[in-house]
N, CA, C, O and CB atoms as a CASP TS submission, in Angstrom:
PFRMAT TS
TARGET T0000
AUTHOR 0000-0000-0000
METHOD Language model
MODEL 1
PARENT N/A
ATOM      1  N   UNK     1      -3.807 -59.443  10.714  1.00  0.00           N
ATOM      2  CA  UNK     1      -3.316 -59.025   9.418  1.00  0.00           C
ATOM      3  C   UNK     1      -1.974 -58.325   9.584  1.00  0.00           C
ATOM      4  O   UNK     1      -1.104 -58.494   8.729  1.00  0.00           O
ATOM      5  CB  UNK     1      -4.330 -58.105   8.720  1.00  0.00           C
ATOM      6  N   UNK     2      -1.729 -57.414  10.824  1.00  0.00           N
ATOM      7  CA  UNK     2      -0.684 -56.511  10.258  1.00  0.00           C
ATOM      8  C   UNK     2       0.167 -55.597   9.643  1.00  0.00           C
ATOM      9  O   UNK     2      -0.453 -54.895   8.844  1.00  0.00           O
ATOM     10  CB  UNK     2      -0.527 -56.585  10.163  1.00  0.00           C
ATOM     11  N   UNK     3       1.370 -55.339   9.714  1.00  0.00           N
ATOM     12  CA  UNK     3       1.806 -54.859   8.354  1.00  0.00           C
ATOM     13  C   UNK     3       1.841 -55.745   6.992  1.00  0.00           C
ATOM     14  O   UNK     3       1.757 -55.053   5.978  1.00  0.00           O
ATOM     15  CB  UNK     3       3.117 -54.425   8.552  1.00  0.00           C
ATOM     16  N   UNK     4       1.921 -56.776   6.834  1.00  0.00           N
ATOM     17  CA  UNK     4       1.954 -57.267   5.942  1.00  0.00           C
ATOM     18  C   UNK     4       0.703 -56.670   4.609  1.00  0.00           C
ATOM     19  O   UNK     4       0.724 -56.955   3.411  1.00  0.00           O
ATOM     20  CB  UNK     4       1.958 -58.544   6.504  1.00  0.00           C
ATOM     21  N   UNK     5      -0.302 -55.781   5.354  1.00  0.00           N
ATOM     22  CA  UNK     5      -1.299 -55.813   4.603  1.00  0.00           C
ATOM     23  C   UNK     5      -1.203 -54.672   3.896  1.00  0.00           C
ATOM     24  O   UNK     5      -1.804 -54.513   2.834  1.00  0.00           O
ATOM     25  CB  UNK     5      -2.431 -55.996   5.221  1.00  0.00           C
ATOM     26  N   UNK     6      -0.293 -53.620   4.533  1.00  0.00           N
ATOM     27  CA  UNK     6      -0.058 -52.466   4.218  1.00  0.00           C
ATOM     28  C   UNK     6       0.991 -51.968   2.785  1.00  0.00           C
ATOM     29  O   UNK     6       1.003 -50.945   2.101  1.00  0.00           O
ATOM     30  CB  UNK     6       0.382 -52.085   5.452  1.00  0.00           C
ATOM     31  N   UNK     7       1.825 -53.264   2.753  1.00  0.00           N
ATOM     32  CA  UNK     7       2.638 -52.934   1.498  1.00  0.00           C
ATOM     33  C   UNK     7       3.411 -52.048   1.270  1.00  0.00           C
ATOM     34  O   UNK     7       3.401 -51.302   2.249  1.00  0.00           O
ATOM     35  CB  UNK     7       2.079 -52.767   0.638  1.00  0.00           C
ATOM     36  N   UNK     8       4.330 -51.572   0.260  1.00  0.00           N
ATOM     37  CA  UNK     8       5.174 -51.033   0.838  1.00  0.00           C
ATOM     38  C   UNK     8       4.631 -49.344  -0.525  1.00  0.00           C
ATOM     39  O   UNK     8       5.477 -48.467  -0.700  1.00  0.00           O
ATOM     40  CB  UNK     8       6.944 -52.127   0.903  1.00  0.00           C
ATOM     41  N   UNK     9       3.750 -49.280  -0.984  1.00  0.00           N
ATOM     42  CA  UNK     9       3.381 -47.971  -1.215  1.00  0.00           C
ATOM     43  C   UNK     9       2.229 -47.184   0.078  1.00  0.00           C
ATOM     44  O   UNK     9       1.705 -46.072   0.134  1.00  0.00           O
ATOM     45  CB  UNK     9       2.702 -48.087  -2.754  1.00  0.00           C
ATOM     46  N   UNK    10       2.202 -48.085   0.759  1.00  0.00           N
ATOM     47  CA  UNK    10       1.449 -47.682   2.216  1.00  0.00           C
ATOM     48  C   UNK    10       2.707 -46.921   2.909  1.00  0.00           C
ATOM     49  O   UNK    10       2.714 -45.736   3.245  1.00  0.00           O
ATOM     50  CB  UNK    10       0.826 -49.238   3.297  1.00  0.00           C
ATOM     51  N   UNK    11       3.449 -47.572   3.009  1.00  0.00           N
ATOM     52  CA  UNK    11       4.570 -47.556   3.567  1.00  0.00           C
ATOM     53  C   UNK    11       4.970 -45.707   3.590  1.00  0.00           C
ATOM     54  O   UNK    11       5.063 -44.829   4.448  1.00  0.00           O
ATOM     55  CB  UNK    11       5.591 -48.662   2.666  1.00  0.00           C
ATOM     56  N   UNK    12       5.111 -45.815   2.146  1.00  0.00           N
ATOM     57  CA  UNK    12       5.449 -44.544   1.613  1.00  0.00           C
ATOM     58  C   UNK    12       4.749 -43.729   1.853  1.00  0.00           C
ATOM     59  O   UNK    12       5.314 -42.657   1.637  1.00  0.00           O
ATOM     60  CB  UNK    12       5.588 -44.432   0.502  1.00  0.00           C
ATOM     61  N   UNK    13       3.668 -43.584   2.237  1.00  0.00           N
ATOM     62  CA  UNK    13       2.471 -42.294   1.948  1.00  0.00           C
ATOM     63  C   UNK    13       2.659 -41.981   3.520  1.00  0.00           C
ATOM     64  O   UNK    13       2.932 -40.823   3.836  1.00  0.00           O
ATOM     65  CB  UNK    13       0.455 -42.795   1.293  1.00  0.00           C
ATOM     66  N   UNK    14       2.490 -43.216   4.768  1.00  0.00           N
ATOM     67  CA  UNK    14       2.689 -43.231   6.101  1.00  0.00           C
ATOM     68  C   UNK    14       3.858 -42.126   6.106  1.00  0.00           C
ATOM     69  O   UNK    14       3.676 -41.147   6.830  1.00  0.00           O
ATOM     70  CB  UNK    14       3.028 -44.744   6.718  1.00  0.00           C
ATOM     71  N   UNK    15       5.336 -42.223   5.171  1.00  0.00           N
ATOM     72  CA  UNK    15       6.495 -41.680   5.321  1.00  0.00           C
ATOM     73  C   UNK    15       6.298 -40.493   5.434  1.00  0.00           C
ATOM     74  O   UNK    15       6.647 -39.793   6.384  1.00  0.00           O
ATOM     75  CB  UNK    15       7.328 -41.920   4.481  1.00  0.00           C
ATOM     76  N   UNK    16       5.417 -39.983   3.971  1.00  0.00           N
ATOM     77  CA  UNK    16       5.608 -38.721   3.491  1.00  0.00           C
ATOM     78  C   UNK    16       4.757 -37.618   4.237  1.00  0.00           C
ATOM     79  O   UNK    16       4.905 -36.416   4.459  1.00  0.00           O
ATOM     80  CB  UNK    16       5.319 -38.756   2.065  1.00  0.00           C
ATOM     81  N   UNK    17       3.710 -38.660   4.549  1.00  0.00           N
ATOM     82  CA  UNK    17       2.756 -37.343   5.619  1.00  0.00           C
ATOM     83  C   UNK    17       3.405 -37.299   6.691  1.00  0.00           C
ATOM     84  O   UNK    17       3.441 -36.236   7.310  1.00  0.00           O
ATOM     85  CB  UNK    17       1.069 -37.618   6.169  1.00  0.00           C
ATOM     86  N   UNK    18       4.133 -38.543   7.215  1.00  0.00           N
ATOM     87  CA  UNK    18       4.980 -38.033   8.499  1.00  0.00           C
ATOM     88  C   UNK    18       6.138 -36.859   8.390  1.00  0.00           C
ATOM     89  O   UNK    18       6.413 -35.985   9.212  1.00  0.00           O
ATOM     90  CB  UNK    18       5.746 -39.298   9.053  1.00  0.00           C
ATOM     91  N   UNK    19       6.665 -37.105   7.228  1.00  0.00           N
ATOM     92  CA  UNK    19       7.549 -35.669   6.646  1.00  0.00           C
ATOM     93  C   UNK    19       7.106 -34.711   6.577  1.00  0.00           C
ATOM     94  O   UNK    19       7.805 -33.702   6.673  1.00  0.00           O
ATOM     95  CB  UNK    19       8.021 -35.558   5.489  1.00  0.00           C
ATOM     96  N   UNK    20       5.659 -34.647   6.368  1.00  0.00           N
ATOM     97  CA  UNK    20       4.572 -33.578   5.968  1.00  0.00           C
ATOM     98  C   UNK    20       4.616 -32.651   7.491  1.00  0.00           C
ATOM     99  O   UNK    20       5.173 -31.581   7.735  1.00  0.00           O
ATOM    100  CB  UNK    20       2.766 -34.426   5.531  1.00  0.00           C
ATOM    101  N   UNK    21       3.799 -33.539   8.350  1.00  0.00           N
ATOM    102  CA  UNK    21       3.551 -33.078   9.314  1.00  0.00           C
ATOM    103  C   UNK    21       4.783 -32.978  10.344  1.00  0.00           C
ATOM    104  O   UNK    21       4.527 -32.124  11.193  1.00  0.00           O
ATOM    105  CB  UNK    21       2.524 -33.712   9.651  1.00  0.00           C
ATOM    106  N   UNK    22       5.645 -33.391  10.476  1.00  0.00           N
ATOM    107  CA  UNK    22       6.577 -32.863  11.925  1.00  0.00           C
ATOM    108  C   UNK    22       7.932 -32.398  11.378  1.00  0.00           C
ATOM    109  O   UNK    22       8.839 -31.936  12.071  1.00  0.00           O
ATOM    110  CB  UNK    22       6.935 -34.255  13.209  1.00  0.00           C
ATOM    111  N   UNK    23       7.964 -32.603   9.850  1.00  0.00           N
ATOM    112  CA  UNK    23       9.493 -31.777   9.543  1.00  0.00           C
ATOM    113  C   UNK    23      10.805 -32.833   9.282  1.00  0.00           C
ATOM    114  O   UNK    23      10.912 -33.877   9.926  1.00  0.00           O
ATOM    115  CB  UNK    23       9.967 -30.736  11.083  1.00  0.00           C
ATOM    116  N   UNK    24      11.768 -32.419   8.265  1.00  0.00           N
ATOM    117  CA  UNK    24      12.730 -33.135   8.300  1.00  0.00           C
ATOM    118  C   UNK    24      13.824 -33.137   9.895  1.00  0.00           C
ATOM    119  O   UNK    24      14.475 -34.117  10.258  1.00  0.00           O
ATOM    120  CB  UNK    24      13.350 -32.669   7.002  1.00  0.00           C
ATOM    121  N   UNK    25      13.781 -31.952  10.543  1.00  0.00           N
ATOM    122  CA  UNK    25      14.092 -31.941  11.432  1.00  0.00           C
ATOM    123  C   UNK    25      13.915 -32.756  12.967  1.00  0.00           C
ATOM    124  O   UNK    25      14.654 -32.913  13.939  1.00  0.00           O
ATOM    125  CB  UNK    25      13.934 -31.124  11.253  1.00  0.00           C
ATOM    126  N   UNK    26      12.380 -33.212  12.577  1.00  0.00           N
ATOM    127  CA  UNK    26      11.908 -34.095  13.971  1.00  0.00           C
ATOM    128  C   UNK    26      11.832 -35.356  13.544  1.00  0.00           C
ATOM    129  O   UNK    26      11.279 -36.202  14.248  1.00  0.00           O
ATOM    130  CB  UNK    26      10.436 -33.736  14.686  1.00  0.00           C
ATOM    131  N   UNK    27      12.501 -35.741  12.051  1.00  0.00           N
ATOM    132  CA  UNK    27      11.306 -37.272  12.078  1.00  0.00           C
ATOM    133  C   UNK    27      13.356 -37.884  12.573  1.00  0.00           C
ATOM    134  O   UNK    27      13.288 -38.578  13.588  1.00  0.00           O
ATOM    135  CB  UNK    27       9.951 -38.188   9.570  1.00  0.00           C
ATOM    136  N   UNK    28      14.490 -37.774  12.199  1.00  0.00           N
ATOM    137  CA  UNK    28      15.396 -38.813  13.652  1.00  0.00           C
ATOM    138  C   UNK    28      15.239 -38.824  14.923  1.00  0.00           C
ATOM    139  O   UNK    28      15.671 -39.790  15.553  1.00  0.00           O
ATOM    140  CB  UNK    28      16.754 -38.594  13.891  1.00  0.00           C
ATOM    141  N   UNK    29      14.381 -37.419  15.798  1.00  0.00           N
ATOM    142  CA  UNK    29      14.166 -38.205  16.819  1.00  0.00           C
ATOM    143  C   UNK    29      13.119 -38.864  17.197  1.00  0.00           C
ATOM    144  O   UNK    29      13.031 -39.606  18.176  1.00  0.00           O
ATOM    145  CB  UNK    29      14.391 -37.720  17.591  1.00  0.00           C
ATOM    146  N   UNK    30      11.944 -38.480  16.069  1.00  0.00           N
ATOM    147  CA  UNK    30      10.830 -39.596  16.477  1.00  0.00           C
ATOM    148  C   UNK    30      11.138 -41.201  16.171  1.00  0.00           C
ATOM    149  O   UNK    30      10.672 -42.262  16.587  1.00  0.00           O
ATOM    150  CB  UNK    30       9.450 -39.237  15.632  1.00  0.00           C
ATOM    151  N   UNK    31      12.328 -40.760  15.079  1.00  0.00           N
ATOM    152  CA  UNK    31      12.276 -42.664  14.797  1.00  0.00           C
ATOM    153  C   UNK    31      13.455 -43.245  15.846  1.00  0.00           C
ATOM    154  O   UNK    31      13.600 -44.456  16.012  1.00  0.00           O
ATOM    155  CB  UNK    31      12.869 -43.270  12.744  1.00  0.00           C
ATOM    156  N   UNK    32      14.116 -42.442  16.396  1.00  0.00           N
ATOM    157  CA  UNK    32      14.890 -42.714  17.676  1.00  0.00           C
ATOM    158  C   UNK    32      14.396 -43.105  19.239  1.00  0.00           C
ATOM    159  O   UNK    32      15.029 -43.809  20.025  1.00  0.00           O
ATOM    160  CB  UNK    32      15.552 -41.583  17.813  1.00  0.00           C
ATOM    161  N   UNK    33      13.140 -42.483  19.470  1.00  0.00           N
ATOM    162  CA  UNK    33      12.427 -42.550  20.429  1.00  0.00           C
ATOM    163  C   UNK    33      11.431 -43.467  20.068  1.00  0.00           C
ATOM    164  O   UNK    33      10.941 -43.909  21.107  1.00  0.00           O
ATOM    165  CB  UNK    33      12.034 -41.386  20.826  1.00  0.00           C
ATOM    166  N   UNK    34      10.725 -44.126  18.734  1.00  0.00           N
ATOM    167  CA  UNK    34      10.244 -44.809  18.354  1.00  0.00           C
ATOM    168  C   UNK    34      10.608 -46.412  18.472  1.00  0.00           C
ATOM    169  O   UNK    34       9.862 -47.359  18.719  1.00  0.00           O
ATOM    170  CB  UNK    34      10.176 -44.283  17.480  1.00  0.00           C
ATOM    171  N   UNK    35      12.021 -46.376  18.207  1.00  0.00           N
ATOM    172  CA  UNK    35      13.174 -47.377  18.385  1.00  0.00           C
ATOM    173  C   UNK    35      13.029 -48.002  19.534  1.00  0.00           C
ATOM    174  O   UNK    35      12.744 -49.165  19.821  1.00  0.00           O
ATOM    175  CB  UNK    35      14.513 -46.820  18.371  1.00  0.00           C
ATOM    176  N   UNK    36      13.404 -46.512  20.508  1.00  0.00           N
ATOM    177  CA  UNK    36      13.844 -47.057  22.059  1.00  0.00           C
ATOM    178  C   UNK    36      12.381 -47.910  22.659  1.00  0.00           C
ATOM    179  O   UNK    36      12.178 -48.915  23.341  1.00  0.00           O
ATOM    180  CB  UNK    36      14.305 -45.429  23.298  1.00  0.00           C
ATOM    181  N   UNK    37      11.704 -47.076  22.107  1.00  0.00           N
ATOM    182  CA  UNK    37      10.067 -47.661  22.450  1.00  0.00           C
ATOM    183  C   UNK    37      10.034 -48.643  22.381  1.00  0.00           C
ATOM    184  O   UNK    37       9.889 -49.283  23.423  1.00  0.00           O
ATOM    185  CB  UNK    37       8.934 -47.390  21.757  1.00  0.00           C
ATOM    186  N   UNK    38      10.153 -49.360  21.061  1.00  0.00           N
ATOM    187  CA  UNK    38       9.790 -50.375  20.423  1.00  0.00           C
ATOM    188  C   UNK    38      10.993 -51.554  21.355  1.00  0.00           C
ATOM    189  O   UNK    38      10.494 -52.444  22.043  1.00  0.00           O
ATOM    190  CB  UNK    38       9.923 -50.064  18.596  1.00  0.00           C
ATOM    191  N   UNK    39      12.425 -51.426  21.271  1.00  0.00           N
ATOM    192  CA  UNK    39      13.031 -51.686  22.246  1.00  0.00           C
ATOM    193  C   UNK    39      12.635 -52.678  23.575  1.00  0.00           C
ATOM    194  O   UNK    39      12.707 -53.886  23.798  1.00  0.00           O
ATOM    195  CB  UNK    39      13.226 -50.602  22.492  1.00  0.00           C
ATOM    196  N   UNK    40      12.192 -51.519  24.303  1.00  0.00           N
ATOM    197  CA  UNK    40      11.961 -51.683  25.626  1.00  0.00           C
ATOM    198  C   UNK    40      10.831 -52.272  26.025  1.00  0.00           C
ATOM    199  O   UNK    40      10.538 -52.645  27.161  1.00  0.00           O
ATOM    200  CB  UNK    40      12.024 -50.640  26.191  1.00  0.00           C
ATOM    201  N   UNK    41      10.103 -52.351  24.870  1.00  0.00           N
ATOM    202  CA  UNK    41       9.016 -53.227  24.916  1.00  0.00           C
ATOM    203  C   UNK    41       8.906 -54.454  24.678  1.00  0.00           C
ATOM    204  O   UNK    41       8.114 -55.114  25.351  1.00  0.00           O
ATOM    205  CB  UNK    41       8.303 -52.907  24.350  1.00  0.00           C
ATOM    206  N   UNK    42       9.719 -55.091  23.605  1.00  0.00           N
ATOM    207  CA  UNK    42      10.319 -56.049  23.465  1.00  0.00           C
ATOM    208  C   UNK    42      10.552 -56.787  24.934  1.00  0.00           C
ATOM    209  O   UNK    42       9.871 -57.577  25.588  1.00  0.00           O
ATOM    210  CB  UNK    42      11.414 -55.662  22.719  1.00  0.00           C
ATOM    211  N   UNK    43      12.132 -56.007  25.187  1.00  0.00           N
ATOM    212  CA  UNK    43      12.649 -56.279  26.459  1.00  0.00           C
ATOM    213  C   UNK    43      11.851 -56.902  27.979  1.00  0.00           C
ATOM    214  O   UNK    43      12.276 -57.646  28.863  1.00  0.00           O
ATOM    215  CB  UNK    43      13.153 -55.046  26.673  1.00  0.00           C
ATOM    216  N   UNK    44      10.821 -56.362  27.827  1.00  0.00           N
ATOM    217  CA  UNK    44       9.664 -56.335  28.536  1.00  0.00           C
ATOM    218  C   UNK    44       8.595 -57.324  28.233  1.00  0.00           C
ATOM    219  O   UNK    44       7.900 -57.592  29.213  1.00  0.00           O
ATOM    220  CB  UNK    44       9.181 -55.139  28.419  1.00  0.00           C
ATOM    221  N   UNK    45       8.295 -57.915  27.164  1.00  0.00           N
ATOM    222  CA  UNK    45       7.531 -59.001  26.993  1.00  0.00           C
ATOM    223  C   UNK    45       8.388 -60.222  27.065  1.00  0.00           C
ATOM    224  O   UNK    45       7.964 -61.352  27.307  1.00  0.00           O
ATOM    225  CB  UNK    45       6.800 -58.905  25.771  1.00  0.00           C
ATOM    226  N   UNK    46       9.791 -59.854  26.805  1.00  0.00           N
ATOM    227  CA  UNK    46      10.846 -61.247  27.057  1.00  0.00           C
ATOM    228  C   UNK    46      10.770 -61.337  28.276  1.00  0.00           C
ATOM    229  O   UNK    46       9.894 -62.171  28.503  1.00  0.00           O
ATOM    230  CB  UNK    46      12.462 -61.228  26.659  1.00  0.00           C
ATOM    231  N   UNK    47      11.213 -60.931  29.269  1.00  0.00           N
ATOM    232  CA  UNK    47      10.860 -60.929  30.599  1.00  0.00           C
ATOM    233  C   UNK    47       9.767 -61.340  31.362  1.00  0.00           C
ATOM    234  O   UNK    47       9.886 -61.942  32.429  1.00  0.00           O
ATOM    235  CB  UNK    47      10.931 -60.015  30.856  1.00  0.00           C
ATOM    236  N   UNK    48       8.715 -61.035  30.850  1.00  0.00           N
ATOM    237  CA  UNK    48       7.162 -61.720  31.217  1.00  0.00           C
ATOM    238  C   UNK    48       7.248 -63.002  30.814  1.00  0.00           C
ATOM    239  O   UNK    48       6.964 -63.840  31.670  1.00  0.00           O
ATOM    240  CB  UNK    48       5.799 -61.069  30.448  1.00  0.00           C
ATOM    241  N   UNK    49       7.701 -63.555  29.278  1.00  0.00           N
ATOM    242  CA  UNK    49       8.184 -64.798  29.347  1.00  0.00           C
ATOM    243  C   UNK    49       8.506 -65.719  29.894  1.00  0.00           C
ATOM    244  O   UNK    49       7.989 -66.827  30.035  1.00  0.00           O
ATOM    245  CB  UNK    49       8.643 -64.865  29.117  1.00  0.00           C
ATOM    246  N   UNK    50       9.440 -65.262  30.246  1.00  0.00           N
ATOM    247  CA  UNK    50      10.754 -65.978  31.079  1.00  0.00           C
ATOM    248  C   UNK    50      10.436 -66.436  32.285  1.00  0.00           C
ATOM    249  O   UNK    50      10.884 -67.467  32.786  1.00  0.00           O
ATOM    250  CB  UNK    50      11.955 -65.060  31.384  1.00  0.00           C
ATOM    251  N   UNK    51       9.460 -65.494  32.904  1.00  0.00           N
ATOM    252  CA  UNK    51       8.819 -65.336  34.446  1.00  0.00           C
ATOM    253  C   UNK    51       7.866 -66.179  33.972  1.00  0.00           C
ATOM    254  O   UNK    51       7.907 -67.134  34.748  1.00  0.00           O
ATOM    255  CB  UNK    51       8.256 -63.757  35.174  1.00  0.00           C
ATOM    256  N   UNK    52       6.988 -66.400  33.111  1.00  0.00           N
ATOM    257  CA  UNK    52       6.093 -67.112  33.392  1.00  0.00           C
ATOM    258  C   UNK    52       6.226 -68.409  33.043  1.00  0.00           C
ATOM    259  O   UNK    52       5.526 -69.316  33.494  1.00  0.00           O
ATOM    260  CB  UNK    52       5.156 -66.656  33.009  1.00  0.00           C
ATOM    261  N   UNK    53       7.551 -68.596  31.847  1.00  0.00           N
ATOM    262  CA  UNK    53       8.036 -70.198  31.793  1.00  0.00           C
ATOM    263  C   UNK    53       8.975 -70.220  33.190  1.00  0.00           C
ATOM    264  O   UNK    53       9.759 -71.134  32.939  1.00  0.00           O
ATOM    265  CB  UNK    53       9.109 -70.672  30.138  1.00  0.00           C
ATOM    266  N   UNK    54       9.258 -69.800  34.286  1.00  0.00           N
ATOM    267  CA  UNK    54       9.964 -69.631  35.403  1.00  0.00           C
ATOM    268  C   UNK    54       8.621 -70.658  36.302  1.00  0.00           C
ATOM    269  O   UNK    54       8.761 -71.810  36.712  1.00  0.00           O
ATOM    270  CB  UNK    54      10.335 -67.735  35.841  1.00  0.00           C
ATOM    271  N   UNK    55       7.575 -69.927  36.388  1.00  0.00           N
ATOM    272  CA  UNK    55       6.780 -70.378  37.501  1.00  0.00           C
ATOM    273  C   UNK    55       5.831 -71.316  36.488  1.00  0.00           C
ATOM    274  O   UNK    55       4.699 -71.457  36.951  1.00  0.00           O
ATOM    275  CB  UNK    55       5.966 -69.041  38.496  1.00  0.00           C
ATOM    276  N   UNK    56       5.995 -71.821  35.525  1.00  0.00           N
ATOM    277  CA  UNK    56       5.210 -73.100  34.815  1.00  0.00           C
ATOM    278  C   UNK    56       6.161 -74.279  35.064  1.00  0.00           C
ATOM    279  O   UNK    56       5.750 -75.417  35.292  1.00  0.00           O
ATOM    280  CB  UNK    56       4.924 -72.909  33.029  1.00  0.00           C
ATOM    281  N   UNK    57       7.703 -73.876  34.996  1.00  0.00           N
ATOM    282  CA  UNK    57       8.269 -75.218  35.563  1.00  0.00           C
ATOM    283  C   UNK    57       8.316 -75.370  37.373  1.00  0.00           C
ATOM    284  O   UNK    57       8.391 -76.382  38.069  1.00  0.00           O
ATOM    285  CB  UNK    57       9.931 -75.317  34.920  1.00  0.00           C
ATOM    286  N   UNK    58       8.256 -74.273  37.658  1.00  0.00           N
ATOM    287  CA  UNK    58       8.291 -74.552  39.300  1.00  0.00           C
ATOM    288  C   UNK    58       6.753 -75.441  39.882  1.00  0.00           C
ATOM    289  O   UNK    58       6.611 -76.241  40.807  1.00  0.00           O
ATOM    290  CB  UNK    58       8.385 -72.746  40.186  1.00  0.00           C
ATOM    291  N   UNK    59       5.799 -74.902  38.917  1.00  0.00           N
ATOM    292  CA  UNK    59       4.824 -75.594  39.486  1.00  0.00           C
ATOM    293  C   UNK    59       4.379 -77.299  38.972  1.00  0.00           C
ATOM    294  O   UNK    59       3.719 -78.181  39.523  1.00  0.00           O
ATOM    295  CB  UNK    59       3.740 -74.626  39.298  1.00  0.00           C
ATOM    296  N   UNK    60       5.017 -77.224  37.822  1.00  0.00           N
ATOM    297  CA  UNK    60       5.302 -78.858  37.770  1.00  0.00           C
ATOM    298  C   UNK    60       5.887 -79.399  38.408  1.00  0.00           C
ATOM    299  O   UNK    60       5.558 -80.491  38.869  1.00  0.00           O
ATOM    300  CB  UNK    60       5.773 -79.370  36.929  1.00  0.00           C
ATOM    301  N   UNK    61       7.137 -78.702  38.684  1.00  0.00           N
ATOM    302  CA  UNK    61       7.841 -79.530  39.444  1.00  0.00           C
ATOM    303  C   UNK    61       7.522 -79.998  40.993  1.00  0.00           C
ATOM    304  O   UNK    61       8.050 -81.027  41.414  1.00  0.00           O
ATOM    305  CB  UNK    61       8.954 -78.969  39.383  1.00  0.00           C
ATOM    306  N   UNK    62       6.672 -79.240  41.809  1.00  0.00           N
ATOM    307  CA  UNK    62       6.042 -79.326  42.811  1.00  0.00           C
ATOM    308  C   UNK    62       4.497 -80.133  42.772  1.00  0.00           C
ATOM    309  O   UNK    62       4.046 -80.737  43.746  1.00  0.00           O
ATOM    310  CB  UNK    62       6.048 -78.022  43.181  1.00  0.00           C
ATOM    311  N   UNK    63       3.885 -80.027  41.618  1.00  0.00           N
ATOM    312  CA  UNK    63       2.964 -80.932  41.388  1.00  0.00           C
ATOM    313  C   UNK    63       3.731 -82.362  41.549  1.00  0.00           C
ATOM    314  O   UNK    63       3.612 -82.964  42.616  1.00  0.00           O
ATOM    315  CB  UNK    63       2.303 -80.656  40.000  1.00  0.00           C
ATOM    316  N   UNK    64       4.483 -82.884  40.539  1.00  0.00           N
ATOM    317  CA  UNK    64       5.381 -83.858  40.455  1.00  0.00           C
ATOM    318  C   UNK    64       5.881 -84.236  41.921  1.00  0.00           C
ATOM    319  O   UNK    64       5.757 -85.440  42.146  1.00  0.00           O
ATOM    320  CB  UNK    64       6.471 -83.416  39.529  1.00  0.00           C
ATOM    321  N   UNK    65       6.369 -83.561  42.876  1.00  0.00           N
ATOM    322  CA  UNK    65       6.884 -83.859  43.983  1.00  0.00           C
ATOM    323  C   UNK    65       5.841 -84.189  44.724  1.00  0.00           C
ATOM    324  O   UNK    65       5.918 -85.164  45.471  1.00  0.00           O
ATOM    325  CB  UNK    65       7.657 -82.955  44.492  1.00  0.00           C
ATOM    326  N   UNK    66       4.469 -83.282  44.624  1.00  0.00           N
ATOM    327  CA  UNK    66       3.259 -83.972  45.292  1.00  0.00           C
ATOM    328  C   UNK    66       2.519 -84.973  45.417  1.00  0.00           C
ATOM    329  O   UNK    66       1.618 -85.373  46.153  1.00  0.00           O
ATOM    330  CB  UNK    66       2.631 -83.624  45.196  1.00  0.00           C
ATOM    331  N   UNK    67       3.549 -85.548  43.840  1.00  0.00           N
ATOM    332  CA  UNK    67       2.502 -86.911  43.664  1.00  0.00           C
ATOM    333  C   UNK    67       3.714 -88.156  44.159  1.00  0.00           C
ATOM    334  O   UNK    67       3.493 -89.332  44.449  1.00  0.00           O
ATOM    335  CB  UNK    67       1.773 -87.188  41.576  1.00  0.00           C
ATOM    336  N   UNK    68       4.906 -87.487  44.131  1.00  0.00           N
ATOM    337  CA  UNK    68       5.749 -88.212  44.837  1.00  0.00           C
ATOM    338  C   UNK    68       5.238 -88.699  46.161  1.00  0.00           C
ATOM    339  O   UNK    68       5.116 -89.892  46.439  1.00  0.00           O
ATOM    340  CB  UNK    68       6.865 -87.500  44.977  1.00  0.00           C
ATOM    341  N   UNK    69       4.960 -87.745  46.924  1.00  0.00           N
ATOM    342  CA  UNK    69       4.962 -87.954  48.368  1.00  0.00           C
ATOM    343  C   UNK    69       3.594 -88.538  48.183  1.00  0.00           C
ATOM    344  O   UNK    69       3.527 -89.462  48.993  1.00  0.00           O
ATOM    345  CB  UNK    69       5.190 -86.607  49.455  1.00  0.00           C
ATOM    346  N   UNK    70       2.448 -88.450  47.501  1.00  0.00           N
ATOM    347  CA  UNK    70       1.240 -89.485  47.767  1.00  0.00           C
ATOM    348  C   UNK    70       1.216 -90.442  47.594  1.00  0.00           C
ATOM    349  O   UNK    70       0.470 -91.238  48.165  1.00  0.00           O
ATOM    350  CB  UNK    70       0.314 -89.429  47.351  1.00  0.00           C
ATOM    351  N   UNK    71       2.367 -90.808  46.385  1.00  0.00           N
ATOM    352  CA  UNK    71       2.606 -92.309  45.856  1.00  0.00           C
ATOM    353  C   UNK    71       3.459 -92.876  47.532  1.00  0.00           C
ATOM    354  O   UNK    71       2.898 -93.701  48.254  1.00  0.00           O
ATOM    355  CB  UNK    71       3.921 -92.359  43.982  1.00  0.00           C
ATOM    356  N   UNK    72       4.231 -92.529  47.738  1.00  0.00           N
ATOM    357  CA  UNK    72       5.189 -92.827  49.054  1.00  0.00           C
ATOM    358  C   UNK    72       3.934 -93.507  49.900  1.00  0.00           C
ATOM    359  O   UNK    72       3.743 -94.707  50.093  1.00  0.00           O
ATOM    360  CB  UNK    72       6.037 -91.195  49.941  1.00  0.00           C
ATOM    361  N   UNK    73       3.240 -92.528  50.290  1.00  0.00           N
ATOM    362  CA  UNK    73       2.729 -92.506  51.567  1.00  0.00           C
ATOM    363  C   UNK    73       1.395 -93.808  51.530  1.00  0.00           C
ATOM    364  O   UNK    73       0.960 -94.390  52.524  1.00  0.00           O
ATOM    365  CB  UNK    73       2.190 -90.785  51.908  1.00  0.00           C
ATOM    366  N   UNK    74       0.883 -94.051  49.869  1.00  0.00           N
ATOM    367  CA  UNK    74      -0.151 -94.806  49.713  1.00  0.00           C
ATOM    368  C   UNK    74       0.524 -96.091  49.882  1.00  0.00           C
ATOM    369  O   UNK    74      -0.202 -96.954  50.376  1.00  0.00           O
ATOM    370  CB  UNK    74      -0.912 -94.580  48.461  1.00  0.00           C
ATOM    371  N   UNK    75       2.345 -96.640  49.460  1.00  0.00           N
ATOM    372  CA  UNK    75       3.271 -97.867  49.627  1.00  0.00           C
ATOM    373  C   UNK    75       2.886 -98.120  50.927  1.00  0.00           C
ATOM    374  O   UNK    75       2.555 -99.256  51.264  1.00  0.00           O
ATOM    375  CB  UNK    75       4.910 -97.690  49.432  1.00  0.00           C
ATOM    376  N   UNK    76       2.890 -97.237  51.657  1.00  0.00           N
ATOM    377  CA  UNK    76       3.065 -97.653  53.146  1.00  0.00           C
ATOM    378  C   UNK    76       2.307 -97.753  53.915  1.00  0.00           C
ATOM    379  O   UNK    76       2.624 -98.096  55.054  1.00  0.00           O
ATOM    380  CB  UNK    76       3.675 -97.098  53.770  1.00  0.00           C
TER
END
């Protein structure tokens, strides 16, 4: 479901108790450190990606070469 389910007077109430509770003073650096969070996490699942479409083509491609060399070896 998500946020999508939450809407955006959810939204608001989430805001205001967060205003409530830590102050106009703390909520830029929570949404700053929230950011970087959110960020680096990102950053970090792209990377797991990448690595794992990294070693899904390496291992085709070595499957593929394996069947090379069996096809070879069955010609002969």
């Amino acid at each position: 479901m998500g946020f999508s389910g939450i809407g955006i007077p959810g939204l608001i109430i989430i805001l205001v108790i967060t205003l409530i509770v830590f102050g106009p003073k703390k909520l830029p650096e929570i949404g700053s450190a929230f950011g970087k969070t959110l960020s680096e996490f990102k950053k970090s699942a792209k990377d797991i990606m990448d690595d794992h479409d990294k070693d899904t083509v390496s291992s085709v491609s070595s499957a593929s070469s394996a069947d090379n060399d069996k096809q070879s070896l069955l010609k002969e």
